[in-house]
C-alpha positions as a Markdown table, in Angstrom:
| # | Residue | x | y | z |
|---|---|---|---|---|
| 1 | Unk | 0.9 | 173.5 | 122.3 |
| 2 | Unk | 4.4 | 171.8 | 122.2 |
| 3 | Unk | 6.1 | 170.1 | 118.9 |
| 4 | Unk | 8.2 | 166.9 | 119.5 |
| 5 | Unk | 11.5 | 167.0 | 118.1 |
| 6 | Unk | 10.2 | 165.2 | 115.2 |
| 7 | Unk | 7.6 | 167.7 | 114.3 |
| 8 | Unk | 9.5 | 170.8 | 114.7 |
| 9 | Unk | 12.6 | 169.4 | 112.8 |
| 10 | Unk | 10.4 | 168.6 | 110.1 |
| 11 | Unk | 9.0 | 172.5 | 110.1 |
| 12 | Unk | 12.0 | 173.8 | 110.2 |
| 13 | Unk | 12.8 | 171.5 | 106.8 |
| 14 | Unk | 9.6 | 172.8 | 105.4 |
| 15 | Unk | 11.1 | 176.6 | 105.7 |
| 16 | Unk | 13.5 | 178.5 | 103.2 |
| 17 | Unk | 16.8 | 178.7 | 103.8 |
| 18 | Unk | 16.4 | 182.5 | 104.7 |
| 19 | Unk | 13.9 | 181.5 | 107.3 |
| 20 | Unk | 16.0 | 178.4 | 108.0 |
| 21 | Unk | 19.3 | 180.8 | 108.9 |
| 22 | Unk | 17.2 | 183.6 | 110.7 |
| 23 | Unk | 16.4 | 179.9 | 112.6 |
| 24 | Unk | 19.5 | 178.9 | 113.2 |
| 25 | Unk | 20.7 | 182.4 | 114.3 |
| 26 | Unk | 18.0 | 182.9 | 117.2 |
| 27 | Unk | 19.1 | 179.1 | 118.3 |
| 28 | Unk | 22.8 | 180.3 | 118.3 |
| 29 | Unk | 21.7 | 183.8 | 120.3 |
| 30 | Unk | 19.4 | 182.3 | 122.8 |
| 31 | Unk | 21.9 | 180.0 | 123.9 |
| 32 | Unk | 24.4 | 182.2 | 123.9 |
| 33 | Unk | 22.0 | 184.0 | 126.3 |
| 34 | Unk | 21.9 | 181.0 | 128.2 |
| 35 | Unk | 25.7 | 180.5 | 128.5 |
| 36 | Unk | 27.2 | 184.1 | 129.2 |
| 37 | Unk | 24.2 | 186.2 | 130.5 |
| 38 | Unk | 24.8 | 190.1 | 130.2 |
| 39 | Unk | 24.2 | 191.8 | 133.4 |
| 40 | Unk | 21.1 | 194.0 | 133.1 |
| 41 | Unk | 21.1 | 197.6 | 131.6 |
| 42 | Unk | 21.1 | 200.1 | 134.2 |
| 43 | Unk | 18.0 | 202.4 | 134.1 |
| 44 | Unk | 20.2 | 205.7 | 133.2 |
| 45 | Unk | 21.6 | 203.5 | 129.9 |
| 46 | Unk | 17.8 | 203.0 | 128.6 |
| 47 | Unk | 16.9 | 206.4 | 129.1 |
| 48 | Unk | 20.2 | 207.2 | 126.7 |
| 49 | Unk | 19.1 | 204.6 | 124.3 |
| 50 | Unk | 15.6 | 205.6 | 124.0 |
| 51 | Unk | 16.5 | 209.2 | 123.7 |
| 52 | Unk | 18.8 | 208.5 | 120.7 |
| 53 | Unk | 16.2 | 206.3 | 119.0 |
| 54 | Unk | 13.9 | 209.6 | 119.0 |
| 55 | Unk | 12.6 | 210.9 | 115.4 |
| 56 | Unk | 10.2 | 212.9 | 113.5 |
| 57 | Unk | 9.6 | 210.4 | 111.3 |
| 58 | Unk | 6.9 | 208.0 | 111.5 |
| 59 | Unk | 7.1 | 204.8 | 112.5 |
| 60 | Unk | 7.4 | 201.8 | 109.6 |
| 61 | Unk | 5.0 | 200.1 | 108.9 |
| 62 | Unk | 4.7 | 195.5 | 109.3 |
| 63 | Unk | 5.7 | 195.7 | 105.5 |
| 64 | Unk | 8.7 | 197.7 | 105.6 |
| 65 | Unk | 10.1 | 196.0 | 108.8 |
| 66 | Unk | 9.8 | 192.7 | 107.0 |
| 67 | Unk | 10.9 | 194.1 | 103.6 |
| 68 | Unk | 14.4 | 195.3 | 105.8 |
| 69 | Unk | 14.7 | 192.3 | 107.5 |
| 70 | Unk | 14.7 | 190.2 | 104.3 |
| 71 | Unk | 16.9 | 192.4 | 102.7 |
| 72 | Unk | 19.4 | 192.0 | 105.8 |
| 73 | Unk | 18.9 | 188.2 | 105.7 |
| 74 | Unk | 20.1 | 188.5 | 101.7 |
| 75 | Unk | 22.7 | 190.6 | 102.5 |
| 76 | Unk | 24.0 | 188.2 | 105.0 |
| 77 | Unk | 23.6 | 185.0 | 104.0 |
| 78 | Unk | 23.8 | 185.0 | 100.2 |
């Protein structure tokens, strides 16, 4: 299902202004996607990054990844 541009500007009214700048930043990142593409991560680089992302600890939980990603929203935007 598509929204026109009338439908999904009015959403996007209808959201908080938290939501409304975590909005505005995907727009801004996707298009910078779109305008300077990054030339793709070799294999050898994910291996790296995975193997620095390793830890005993378990992973967090839906509530605690939203609970840090408001708290990063407030910490930028307010």
């Amino acid at each position: 299902m598509s929204m026109s541009w009338q439908e999904l500007r009015k959403e996007a009214y209808g959201l908080s202004v938290s939501d409304r700048l975590a909005l505005v930043e995907a727009i801004i990142r996707s298009l910078q996607n779109e305008l300077r593409p990054r030339p793709a991560a070799s294999d050898e680089v994910w291996e790296r990054l995975r193997g620095s992302l390793k830890t005993d600890a378990p992973p967090a939980t839906d509530d605690e990844v939203e609970a840090m990603l408001e708290q990063r929203r407030e910490e930028k935007y307010l």
